[in-house]
C-alpha positions as protocol buffer text, in pm:
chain_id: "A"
residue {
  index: 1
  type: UNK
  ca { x: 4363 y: 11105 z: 8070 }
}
residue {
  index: 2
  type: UNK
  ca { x: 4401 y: 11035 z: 8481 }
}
residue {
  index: 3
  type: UNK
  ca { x: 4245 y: 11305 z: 8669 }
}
residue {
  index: 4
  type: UNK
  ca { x: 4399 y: 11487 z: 8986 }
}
residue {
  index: 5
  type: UNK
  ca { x: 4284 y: 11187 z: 9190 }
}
residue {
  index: 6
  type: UNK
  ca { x: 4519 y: 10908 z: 8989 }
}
residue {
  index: 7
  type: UNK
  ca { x: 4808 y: 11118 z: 8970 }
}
residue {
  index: 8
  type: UNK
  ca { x: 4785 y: 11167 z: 9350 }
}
residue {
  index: 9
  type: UNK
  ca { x: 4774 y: 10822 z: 9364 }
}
residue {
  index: 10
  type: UNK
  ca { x: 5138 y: 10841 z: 9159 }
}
residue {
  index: 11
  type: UNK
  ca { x: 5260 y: 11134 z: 9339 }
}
residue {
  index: 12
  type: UNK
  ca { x: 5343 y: 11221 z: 9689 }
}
residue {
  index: 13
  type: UNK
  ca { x: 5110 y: 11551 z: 9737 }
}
residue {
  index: 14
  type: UNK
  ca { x: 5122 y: 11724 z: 10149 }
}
residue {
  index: 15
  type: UNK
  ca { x: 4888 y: 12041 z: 10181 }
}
residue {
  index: 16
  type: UNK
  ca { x: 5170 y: 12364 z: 10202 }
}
residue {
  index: 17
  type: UNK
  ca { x: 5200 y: 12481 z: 10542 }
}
residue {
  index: 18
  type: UNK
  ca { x: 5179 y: 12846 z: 10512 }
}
residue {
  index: 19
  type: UNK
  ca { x: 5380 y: 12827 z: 10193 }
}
residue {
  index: 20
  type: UNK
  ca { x: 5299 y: 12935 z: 9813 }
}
residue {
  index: 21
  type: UNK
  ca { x: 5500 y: 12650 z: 9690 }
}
residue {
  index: 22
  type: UNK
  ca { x: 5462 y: 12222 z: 9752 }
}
residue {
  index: 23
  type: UNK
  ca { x: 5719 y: 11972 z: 9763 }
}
residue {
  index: 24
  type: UNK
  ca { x: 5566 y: 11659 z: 9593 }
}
residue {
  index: 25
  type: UNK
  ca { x: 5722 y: 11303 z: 9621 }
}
residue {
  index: 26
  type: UNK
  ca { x: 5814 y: 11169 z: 9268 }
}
residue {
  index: 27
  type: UNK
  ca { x: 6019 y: 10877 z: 9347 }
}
residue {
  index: 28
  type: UNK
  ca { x: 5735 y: 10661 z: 9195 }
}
residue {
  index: 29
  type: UNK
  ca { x: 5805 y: 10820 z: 8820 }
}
residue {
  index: 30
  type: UNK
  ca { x: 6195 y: 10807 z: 8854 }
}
residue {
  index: 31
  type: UNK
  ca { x: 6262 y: 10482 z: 8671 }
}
residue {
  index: 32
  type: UNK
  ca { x: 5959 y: 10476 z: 8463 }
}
residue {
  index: 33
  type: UNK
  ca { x: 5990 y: 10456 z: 8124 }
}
residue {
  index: 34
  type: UNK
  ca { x: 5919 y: 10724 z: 7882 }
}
residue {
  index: 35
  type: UNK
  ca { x: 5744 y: 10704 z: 7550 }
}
residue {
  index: 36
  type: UNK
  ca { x: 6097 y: 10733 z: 7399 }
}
residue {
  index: 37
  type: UNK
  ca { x: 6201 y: 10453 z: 7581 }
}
residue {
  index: 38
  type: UNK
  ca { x: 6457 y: 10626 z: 7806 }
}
residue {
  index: 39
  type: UNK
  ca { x: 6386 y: 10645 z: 8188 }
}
residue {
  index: 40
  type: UNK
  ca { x: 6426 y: 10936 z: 8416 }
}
residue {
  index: 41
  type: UNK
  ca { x: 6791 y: 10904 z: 8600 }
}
residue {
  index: 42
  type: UNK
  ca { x: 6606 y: 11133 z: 8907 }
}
residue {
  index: 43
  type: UNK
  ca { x: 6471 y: 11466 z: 9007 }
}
residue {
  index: 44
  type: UNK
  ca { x: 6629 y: 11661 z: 8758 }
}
residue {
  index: 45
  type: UNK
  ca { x: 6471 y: 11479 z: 8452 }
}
residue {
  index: 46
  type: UNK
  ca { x: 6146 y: 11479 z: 8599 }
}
residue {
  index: 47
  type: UNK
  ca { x: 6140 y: 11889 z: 8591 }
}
residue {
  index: 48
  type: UNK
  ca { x: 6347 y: 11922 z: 8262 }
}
residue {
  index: 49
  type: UNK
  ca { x: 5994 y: 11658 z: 8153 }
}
residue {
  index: 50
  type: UNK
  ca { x: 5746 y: 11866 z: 8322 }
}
residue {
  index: 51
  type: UNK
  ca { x: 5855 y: 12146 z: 8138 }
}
residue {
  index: 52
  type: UNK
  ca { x: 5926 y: 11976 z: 7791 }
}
residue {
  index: 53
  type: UNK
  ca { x: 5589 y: 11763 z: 7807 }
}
residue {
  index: 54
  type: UNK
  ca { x: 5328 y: 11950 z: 8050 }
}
residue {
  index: 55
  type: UNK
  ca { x: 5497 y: 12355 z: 8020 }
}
residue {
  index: 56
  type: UNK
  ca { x: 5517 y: 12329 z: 8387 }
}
residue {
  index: 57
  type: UNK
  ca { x: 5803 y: 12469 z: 8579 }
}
residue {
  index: 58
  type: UNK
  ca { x: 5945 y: 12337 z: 8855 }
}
residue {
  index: 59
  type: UNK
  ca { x: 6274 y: 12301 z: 9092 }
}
residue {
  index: 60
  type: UNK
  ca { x: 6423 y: 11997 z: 9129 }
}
residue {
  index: 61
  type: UNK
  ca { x: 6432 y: 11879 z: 9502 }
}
residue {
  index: 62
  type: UNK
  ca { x: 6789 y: 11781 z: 9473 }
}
residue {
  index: 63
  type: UNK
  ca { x: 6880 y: 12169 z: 9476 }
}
residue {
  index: 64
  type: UNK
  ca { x: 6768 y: 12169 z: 9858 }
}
residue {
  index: 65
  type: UNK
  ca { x: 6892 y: 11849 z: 9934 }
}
residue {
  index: 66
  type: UNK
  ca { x: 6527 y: 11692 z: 9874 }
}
residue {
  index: 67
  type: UNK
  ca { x: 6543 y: 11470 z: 9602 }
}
residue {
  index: 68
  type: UNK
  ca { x: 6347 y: 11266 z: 9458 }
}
residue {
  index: 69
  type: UNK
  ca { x: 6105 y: 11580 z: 9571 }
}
residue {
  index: 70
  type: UNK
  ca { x: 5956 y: 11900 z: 9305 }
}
residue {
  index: 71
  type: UNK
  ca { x: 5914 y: 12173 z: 9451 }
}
residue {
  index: 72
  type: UNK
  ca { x: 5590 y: 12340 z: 9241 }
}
residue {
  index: 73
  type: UNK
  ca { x: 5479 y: 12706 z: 9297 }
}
residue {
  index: 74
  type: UNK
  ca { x: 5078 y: 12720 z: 9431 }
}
residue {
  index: 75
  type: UNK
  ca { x: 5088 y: 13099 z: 9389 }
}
residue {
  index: 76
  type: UNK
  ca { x: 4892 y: 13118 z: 9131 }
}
residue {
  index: 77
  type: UNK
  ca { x: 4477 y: 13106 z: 9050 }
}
residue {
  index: 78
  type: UNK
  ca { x: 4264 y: 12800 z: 9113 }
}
residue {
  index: 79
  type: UNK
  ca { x: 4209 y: 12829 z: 8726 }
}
residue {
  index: 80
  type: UNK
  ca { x: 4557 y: 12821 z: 8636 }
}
residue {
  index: 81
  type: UNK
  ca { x: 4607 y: 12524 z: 8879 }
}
residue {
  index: 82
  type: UNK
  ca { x: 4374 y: 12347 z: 8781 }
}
residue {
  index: 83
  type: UNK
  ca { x: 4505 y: 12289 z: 8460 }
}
residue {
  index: 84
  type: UNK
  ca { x: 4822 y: 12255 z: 8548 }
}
residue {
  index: 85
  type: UNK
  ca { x: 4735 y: 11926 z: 8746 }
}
residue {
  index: 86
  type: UNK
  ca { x: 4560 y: 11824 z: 8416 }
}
residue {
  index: 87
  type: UNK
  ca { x: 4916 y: 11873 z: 8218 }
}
residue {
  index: 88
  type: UNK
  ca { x: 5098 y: 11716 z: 8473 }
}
residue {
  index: 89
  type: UNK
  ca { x: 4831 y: 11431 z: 8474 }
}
residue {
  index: 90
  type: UNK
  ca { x: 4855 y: 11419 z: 8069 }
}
residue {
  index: 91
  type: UNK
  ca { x: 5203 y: 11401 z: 8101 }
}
residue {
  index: 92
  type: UNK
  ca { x: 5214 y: 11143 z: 8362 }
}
residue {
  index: 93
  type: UNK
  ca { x: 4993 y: 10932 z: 8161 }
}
residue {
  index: 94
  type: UNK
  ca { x: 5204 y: 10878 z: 7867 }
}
residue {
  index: 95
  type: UNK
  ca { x: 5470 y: 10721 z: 8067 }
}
residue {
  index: 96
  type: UNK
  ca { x: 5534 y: 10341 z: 8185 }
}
residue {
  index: 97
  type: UNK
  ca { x: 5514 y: 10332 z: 8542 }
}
């Protein structure tokens, strides 16, 4: 399974500035090819994945005009982020980019 490092190497990841939320690029996943063989048409199928796949919420960047951005919530304990990344990372991994 890729650690944080390889899927910030697939990911777009900025530090929050003074925010308990990130934006984080995912225009490298849209297009890539799921283990079901369908592709993700943008933003929106990338969160309804993250959620499905990893049990990660997230908001679509498209709802503030920032696709192909997801906007994650970092309110939470280093802990609970922690693994987080590693679902997202687990999730990433099974995909065709």
């Amino acid at each position: 399974m890729p650690g944080p490092k390889a899927l910030a190497n697939a990911l777009a990841l900025d530090s929050p500035e003074g925010a308990f939320y990130t934006y984080n690029g995912w225009a490298a996943v849209i297009g890539a090819k799921r283990p079901a063989g369908s592709t993700f048409a943008g933003d929106v199928a990338v969160t309804k994945y993250m959620l499905d796949e990893a049990y990660v919420g997230s908001v679509a960047g498209l709802a503030h005009g920032l696709s192909p951005f997801v906007r994650i919530s970092t309110d939470r304990p280093d802990d609970v982020l922690s693994d987080t990344v590693n679902r997202i990372a687990a999730a990433i991994s099974s995909l065709d980019i």
